[in-house]
N, C-alpha and C positions, 0 to 999 in steps of 0.2 A: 504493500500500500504506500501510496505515495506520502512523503510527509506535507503535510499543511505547510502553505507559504504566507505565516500571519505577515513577517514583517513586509514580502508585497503587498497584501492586500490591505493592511493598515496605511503601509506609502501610497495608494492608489485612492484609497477612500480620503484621504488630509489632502490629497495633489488636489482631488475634484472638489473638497469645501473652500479653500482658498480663494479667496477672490484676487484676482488679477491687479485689480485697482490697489488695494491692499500694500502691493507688494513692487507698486511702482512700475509694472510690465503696461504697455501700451497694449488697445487690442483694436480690431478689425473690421469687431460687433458680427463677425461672421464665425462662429463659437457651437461647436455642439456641446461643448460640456461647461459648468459655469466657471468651471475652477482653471487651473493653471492645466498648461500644456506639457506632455514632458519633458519637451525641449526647454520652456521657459524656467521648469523647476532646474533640470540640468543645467543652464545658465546660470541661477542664480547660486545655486547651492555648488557651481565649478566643477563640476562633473560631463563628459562624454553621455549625450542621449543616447547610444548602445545601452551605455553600462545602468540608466534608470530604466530601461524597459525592460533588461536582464535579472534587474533588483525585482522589478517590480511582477514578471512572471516566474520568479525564483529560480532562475538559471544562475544568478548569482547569489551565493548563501551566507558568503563570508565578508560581507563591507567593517570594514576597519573601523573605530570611534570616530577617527578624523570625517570618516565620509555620512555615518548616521550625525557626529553635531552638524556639519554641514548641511543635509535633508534637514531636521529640525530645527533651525536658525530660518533655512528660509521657507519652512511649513511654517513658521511662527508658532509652532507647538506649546504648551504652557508647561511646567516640568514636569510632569504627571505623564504627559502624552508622550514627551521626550524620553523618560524612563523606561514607560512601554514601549517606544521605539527600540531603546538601547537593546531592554532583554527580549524581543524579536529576534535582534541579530544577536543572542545568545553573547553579548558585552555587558560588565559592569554598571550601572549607570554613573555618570557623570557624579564624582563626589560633592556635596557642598561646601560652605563656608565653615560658618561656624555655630556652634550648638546656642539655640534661639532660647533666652531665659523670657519672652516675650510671652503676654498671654493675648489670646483675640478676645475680644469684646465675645465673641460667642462661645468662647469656653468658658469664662465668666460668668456669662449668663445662665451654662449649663449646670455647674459648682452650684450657684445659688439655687439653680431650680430641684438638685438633688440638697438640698438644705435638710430632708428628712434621715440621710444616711452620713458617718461620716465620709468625706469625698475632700482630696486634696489637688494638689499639679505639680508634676514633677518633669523637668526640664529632660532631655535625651541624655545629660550626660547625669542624671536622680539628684541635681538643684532643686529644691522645694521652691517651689513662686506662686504659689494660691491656694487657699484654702478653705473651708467653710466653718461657720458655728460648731457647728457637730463633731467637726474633724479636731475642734480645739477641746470637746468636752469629753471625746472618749478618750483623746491620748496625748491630752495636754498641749499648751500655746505652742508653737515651734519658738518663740522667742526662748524658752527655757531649754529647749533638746540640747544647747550646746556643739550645734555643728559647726565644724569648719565648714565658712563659705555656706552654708547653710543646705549641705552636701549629705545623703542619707549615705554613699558610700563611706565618706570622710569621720561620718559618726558610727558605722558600722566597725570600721578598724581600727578606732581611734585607741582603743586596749589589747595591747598584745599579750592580755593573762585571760581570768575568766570574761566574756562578755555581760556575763551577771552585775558584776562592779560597777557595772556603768552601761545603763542601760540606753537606747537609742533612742529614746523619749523622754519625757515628762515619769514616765512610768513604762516599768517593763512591758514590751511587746514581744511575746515568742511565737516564733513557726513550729507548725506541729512536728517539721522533718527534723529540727532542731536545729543549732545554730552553725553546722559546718553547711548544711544543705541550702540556708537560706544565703549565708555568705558566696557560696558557689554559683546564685541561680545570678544575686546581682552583680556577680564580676562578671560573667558568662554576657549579659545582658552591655554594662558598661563595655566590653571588648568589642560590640559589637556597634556600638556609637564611635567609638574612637577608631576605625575601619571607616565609617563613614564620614568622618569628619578628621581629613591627616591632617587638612592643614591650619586645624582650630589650637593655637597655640597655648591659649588657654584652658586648655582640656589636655594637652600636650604636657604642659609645666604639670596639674594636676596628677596626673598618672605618674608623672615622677615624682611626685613628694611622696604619694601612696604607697611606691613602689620601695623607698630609702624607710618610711616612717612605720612598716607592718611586713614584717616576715610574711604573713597570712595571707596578704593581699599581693606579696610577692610571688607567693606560690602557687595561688590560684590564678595569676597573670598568668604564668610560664607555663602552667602546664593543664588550666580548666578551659573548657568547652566554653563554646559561642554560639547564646541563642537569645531569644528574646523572654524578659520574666513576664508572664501572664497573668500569674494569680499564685493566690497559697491559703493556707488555713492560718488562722493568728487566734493566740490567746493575747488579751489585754488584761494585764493586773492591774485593774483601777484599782488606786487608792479608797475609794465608796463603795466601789461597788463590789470588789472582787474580782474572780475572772470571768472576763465574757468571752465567748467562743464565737468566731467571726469570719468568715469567706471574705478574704480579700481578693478582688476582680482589677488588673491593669488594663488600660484600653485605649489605643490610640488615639487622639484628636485627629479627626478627620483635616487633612490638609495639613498635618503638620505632624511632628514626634514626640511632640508634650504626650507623657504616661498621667491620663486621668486613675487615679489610684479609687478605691472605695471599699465598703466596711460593709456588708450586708451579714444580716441574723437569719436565721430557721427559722419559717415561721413556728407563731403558735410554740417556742422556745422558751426559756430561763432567758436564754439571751437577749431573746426580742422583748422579753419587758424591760431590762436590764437598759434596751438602748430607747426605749417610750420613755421609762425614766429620766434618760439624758436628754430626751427632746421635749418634756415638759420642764423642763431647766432649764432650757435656750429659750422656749417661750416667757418662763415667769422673767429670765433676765432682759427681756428684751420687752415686758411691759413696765417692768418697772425703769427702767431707763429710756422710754418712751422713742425705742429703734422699732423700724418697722420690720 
């Protein structure tokens, strides 16, 4: 069976939405298709019209990086569509800049509208930068966690004895895998940012202080696995309340690599009264200080 030729047929469908005008090409107004011609695409993107019609009925299978950012420069692709361009042609995508501590106004919006569960934001390279009521009542302000840079890996290593001593909160949070398995899942995850981001100097300096400052974090650099952290199970040792047993769920920000973090109970649980509890607490603090 023949293999599927996405990355032609994705350059053939983006050649024919292009508008001409767009793209600065003069035309004739004698056009069967609305979009560019392959000639005009080969022009502008410097390429042999052979070699795009070759691409484009998959007689050619191997185009170089140099020649897919050229197609998608002058497809005017947005980087999403670039991406899928790149891994068509079975290429890496195009690395970026630098790890965005930036939140959008709609992951904001999102954070507050999950106001019933705790729900925080954690940057690509696990920078804390948003957080909600709830996220502060089950496991304490982040102004008290004590991280460096305000960095959950930075607070995860920060003790090369027991991690009990110093716990990565406000109050102890443990993974049910326990704490070599939770340390492995977020290097594994971290290794897999700082691949995507070489040339983020700042995440770069990062990795090497981690690396001089924690035997642990050194050996999980050198020799753990790379993948992305999803979720895990967490015990929280509130202070009030005890421990609550909790699903914590990671999940990308649509359009970006912010990890929305979050705290969800069993229903019909201990646990889940446990966090009704702490959400008639956010209410009574938020009428008596007359926040909406």
């Amino acid at each position: 069976m023949a293999t599927t030729n996405h990355f032609g047929s994705a350059l053939r469908g983006w050649r024919e939405r292009v508008s001409p005008g767009d793209c600065g090409v003069e035309t004739d107004g004698d056009r069967r298709i609305p979009g560019l011609r392959r000639e005009e695409l080969a022009r502008l993107a410097g390429l042999s019209v052979d070699y795009v019609v070759r691409l484009e009925q998959g007689r050619a299978r191997n185009p170089s990086a140099q020649v897919v950012t050229a197609l998608a420069r002058a497809l005017r692709l947005d980087p999403s569509e670039r991406d899928h361009l790149f891994r068509c042609a079975q290429l890496a995508p195009p690395a970026a800049g630098n790890v965005s501590l930036r939140v959008p106004t709609r992951v904001r919006r999102l954070v507050d509208q999950l106001g019933g569960s705790p729900t925080a934001v954690f940057a690509a390279d696990w920078t804390l930068v948003a957080w909600n009521e709830m996220w502060c009542a089950a496991v304490g302000h982040p102004g008290t966690y004590g991280w460096a840079g305000g960095n959950l890996v930075a607070g995860m290593f920060r003790a090369d004895g027991d991690r009990r001593l110093e716990p990565i909160g406000a109050w102890p949070v443990r993974s049910c895998k326990g704490d070599a398995a939770e340390e492995e899942d977020l290097v594994a995850d971290l290794r897999l940012t700082a691949a995507a981001y070489p040339h983020d100097t700042r995440l770069a300096s990062f990795v090497d202080r981690m690396l001089s400052a924690s035997p642990r974090f050194a050996r999980l650099w050198l020799t753990g696995g790379a993948r992305t952290n999803v979720g895990d199970r967490k015990t929280i040792e509130h202070p009030r309340l005890g421990g609550i047993a909790l699903d914590l769920d990671v999940v990308l920000a649509a359009g970006s690599d912010l990890r929305i973090v979050t705290y969800t109970a069993e229903p019909d649980s201990v646990d889940a009264e446990k966090l009704d509890v702490l959400r008639a607490g956010c209410r009574s603090t938020r009428q008596r200080t007359g926040r909406p």
